[in-house]
VOFIZA-450686 format. One record per residue (C-alpha): x, z, y; residue in three letters. Coordinates in steps of 0.25 Angstrom, whole numbers, padded with zeros to 4 digits, always signed. Last residue first. Example, Ala and Ser with C-alpha at 12.3 -4.5 7.8 and 13.67 -1.06 7.14 Angstrom:
BEGIN
+0055+0029-0004SER
+0049+0031-0018ALA
END
This chain:
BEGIN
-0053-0022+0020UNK
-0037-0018+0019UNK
-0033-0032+0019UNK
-0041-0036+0032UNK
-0036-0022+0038UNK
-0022-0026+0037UNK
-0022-0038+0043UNK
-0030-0033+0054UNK
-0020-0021+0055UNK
-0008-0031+0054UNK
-0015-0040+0066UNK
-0017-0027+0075UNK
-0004-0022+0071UNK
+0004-0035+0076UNK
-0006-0035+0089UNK
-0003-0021+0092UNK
+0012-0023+0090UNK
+0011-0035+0101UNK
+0004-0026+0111UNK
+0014-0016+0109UNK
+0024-0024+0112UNK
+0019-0031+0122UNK
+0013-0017+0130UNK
+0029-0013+0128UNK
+0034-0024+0136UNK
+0026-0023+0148UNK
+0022-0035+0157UNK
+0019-0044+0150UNK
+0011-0035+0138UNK
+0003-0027+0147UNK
-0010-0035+0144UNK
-0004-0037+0130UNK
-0006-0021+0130UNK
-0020-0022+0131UNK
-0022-0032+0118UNK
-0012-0026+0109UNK
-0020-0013+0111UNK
-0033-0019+0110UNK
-0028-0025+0097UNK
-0022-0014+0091UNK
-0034-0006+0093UNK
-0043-0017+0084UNK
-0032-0018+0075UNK
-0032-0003+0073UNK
-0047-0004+0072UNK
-0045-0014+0059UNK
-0034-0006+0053UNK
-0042+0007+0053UNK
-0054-0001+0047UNK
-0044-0005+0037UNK
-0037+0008+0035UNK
-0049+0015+0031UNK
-0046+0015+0014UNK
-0033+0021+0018UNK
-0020+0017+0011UNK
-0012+0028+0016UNK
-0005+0019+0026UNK
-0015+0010+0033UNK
-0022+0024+0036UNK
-0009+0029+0042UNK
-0006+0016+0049UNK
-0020+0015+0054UNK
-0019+0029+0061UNK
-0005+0024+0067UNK
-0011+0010+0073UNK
-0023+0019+0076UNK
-0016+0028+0086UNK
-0006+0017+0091UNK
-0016+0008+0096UNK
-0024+0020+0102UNK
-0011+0023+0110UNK
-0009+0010+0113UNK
-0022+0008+0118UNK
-0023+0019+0126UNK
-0009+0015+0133UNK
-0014+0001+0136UNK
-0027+0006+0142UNK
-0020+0016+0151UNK
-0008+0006+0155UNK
-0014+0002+0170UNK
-0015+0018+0172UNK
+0000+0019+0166UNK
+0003+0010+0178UNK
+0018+0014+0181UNK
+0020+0011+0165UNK
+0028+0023+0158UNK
+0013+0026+0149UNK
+0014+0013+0146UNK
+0027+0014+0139UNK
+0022+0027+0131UNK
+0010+0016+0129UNK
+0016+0005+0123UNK
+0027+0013+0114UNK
+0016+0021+0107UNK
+0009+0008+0106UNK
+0022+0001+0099UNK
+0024+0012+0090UNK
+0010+0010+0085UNK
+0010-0003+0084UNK
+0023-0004+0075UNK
+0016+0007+0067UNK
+0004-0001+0065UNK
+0011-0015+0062UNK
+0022-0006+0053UNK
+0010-0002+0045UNK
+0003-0017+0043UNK
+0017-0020+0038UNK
+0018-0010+0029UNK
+0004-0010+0023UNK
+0008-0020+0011UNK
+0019-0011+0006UNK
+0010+0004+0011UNK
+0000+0000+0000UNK
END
């Protein structure tokens, strides 16, 4: 079970670290307020990213419907932080780790259904 999961687990924790990252840094921004729903996101992003991992990891019987609103978050996250993304470098990169987890949790929920 954890073989064929590994990469879907890397996706997640690679997202998580990447939020964490995103939102410490726009937390140092001079327009935190303009940064709020970034920030909100990432954190939410990084909360069911790592909830997902654990269920995703013990085999869970709920980790598809897990996986499915972890996309979903994922998703929104990716989205609002490509608003960011030309003009700060750690909105891209963590936009660009949502949108690789989203995918791998979409993935993974089709062959955990």
């Amino acid at each position: 079970m954890h073989a064929q999961n590994k990469s879907l687990l890397d996706a997640l924790n690679a997202c998580i670290a990447a939020c964490e990252h995103c939102a410490t840094a726009c937390l140092q921004e001079d327009d935190v307020k303009m940064m709020t729903r970034c920030i909100s996101l990432d954190r939410d992003c990084a909360d069911i990213c790592a909830l997902t991992a654990r269920f995703v990891a013990r085999g869970s019987e709920h980790a598809a419907h897990l996986l499915r609103e972890c996309a979903e978050i994922c998703k929104a996250c990716g989205d609002e932080c490509e608003q960011h993304a030309a003009h700060m470098a750690h909105c891209k990169e963590c936009a660009e780790a949502c949108r690789r987890c989203e995918q791998a949790c979409r993935q993974g929920a089709s062959v955990a259904a």
